[in-house]
N, C-alpha and C positions, 0 to 999 in steps of 0.2 A: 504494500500500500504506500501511496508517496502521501505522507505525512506533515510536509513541510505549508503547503496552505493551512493548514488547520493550526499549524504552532505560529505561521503570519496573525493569524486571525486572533491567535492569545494575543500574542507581540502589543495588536493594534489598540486591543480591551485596556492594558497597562495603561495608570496613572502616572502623573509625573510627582516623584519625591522631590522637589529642587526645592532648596533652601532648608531642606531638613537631613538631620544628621543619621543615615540609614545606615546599619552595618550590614554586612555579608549575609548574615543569618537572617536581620533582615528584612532585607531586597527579596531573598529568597521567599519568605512566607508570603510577604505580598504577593510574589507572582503565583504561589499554589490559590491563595485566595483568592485573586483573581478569577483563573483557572476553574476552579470549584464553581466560581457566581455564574458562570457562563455553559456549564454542566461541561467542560472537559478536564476534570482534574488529574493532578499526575498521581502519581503512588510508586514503591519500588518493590519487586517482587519479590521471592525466594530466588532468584538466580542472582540478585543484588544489581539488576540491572530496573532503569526509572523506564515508568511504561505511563502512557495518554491514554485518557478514554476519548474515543472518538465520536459517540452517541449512539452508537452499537457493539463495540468492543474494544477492551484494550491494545496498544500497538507498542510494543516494542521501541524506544527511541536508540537511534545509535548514539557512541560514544561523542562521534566526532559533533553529530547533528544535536547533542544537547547544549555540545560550548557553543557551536555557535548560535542556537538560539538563547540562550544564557546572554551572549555576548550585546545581543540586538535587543533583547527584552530587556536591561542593566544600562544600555545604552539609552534607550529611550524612556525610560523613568528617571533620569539622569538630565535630559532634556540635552544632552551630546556635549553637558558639563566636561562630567567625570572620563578620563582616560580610559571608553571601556576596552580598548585592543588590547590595555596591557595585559602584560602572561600571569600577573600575579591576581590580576582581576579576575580574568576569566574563571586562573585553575582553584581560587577561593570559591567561585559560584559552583565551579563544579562537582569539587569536594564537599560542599555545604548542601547541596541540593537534594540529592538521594536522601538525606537524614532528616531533612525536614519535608518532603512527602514520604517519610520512611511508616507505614501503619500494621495492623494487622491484614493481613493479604488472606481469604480463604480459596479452596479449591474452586475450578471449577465447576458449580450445578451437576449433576452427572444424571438430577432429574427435569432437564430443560436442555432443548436445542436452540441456538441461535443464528434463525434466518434472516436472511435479508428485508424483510417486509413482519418481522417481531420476534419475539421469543416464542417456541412450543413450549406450554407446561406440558410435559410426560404424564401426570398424576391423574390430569381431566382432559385432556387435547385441547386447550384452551390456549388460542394464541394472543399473546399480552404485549404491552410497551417493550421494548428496549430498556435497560437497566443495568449502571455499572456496579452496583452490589452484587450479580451475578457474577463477577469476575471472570467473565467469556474472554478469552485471547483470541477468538475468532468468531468469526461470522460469513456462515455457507456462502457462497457467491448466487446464492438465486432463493426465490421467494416458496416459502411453502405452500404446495398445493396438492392437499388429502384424497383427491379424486384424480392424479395424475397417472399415465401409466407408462409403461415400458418396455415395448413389444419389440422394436428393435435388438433391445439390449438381452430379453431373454433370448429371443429367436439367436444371439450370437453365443449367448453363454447352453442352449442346449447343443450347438453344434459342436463348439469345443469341450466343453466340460457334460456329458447328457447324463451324469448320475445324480439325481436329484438331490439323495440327501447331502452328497460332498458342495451341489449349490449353495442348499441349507446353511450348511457350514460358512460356507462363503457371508452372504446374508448376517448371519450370528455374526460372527467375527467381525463387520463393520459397526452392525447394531454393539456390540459391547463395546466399543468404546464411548459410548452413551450412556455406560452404568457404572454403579460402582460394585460391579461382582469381581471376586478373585479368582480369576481361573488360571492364570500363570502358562500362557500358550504364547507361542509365537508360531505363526503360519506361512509356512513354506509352499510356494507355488514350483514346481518341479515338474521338467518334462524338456525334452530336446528341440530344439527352434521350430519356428514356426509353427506354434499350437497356441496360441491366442493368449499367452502369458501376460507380455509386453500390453495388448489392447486394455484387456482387465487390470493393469498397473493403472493405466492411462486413463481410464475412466472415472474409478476412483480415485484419485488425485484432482482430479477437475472435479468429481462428488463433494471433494470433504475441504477444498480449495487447494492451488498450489502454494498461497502462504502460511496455509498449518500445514505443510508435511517440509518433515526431514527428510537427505538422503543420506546418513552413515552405515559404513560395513560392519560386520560383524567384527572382522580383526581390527578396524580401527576402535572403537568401542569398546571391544575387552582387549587391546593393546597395551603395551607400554605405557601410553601417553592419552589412556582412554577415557580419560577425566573432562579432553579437551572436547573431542568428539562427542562424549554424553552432554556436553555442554548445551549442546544444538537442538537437544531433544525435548528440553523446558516447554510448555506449556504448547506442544505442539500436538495435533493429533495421530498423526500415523507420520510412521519413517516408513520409507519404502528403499530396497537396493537390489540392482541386479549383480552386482560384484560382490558375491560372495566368496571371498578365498576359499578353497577347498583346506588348505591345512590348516590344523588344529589351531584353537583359540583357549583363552580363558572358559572355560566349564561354568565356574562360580559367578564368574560377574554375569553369565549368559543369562542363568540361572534367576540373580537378582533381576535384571531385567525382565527379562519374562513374564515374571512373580510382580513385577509394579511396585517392586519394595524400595524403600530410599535408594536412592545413586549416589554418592559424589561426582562432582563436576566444576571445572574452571573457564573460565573465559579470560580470554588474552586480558594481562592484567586485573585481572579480580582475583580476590581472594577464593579458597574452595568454598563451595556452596553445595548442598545438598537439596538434591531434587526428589517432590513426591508425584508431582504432578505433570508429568513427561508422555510422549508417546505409545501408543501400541505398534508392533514389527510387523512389518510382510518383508518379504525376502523374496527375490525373483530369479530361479538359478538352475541351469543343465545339470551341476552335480550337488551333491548334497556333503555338507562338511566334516572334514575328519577333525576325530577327538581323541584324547586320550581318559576322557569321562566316561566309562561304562556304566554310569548308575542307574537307575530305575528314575533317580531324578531329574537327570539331564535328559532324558529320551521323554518321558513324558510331558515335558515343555514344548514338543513338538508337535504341531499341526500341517501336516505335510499334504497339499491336495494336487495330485497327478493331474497333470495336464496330456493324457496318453495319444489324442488324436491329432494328428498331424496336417494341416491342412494343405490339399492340390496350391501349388503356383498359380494355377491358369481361377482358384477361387480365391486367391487374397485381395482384400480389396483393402488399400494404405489407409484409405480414408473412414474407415470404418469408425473407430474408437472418437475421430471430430461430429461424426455424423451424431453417433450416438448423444455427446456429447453436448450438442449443437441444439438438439431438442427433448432429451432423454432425462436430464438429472433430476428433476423434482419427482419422477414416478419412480426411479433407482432408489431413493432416498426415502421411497414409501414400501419399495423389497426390502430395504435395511430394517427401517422400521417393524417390519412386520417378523422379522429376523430376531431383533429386538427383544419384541414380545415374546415370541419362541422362547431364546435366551434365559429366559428372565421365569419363565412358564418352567422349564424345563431344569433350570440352574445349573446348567452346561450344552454344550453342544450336542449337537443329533451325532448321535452313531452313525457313522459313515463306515461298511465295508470296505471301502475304498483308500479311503485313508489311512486304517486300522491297516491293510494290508502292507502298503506302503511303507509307515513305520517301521513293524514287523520286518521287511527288508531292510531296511535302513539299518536298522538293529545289531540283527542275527545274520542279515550279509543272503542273496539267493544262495551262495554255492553251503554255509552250513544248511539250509533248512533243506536243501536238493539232498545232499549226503543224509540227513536224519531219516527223509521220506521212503531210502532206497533200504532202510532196516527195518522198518514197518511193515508188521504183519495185513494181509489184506483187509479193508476194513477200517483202518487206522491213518490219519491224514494228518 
């Protein structure tokens, strides 16, 4: 989101201090109150970074983009007095600023969606104002509408994927990021080129917008330096990646991940901050990754859904996932939905044969379970 008119538009609200003696701290409070009178106030989050509301939801400001609106809004309460370019000025506002809109921050709503045209309550389907008590970090790119539907979109996902309940799955797994259940899964799309992986990344990402998703790896993430990487994943809603290194990674931090349990994380110059309210995983990949984690805990973190059918050249059509895209998402958003409630109904995922299978490969490897099968009495499978 370009954010810079809407912090012009603080800029302009500021009053002039001239002639009165303001200190650092503050200049600063006046411009939150400011801020606040005009319904866009700042706040700083669990990631220690200063976020705007924007009248639908909070935005991230950068580093560089708060000095210099610090610099212009300082300046112009100033009346273009006070030396605002100096470095001591600025880097006083900027220090000073995070701590005086520093509040209690709570999680995102996980029983409300935030569309473009209001909030859904979940509890009654009742669509309501816009509201930054909700602490929304996003807001879908298109308007809710209950009686939408999605014919294209199935009609693509029966052809690649035609096992219903691993659809199910699919559906669930979007829908729970909408709840707050613990079900500790990351989902793995798997299957060799050209079977409609890549479309189904691409759909959802345009679903859930391209500024709430991550793109980080598994190895950068339980890396060495995966503090930096988890960084990115704050208040976002899906990471998605198709570069999944095949060799082995961290097990435990996968693990934590998965699980939605606090993270550690840094941002270029920030101190570590600890995240609760981070992304859910898709993973999008030809091979599936080696571990040195043979637990029952590490394999059951996975949601593995085969993409087995390979589709003709002469039927790929490039433009499919725009197409969809193009007139699709509000009825998508009503499969998730309905996913959702499954989810929720259910308090896990639909069994999927399919997937179960999958796993169970994954696991145990074809060539053990092929060897166990050929010692089996008739009968026995």
């Amino acid at each position: 989101m370009n954010y810079r008119p809407l912090l012009q538009y603080i800029i302009s609200s500021l009053k002039s201090i001239v002639g009165t003696k303001e200190s650092i701290a503050g200049a600063c409070d006046k411009i939150q109150q400011t801020a606040i009178g005009i319904n866009h106030p700042f706040q700083t989050f669990e990631d220690q970074c200063v976020y705007c509301y924007t009248g639908t939801h909070w935005v991230r400001i950068e580093d560089f983009e708060l000095k210099v609106f610090l610099k212009y809004a300082y300046k112009r309460m100033s009346g273009d007095k006070i030396k605002a370019s100096q470095r001591e000025t600025i880097e006083g506002l900027f220090k000073q600023f995070p701590y005086t809109v520093m509040g209690v921050t709570m999680e995102q709503d996980k029983e409300k969606i935030n569309f473009l045209n209001g909030t859904l309550d979940l509890k009654n389907g009742n669509l309501i104002q816009h509201s930054c008590q909700n602490y929304f970090r996003y807001v879908l790119p298109y308007n809710y509408a209950p009686n939408a539907t999605c014919q294209m979109f199935m009609k693509y996902l029966d052809r690649v994927l035609p096992d219903k309940d691993t659809q199910k799955v699919l559906a669930e797994y979007i829908g729970w990021i909408f709840t707050s259940l613990k079900l500790e899964k990351c989902l793995f799309l798997y299957g060799s080129g050209r079977n409609g992986k890549s479309v189904f990344v691409d759909i959802i990402e345009a679903l859930l917008g391209k500024e709430n998703i991550s793109h980080e790896s598994l190895s950068d993430m339980c890396g060495e330096n995966g503090d930096r990487s988890r960084a990115n994943l704050g208040g976002k809603l899906l990471n998605t990646c198709s570069d999944v290194a095949p060799n082995a990674f961290s097990g435990d931090i996968f693990k934590r991940i998965a699980s939605g349990e606090p993270i550690s994380s840094r941002l270029l110059y920030k101190d570590v901050a600890t995240l609760t309210d981070y992304a859910k995983m898709i993973f999008c990949l030809n091979e599936l990754p080696k571990t040195n984690d043979k637990s029952n805990g590490y394999f059951r973190r996975f949601l593995i859904a085969p993409f087995g059918v390979q589709i003709p050249k002469q039927e790929v059509d490039p433009r499919l996932a725009e197409k969809i895209i193009s007139t699709e998402l509000p009825g998508i958003m009503n499969w998730v939905l309905e996913g959702r409630r499954r989810l929720i109904t259910q308090s896990g995922f639909t069994e999927s044969s399919l997937c179960q299978k999958q796993l169970e490969e994954y696991r145990y490897g074809n060539g053990i379970r092929k060897k166990v099968n050929l010692i089996l009495p008739d009968g026995f499978k």
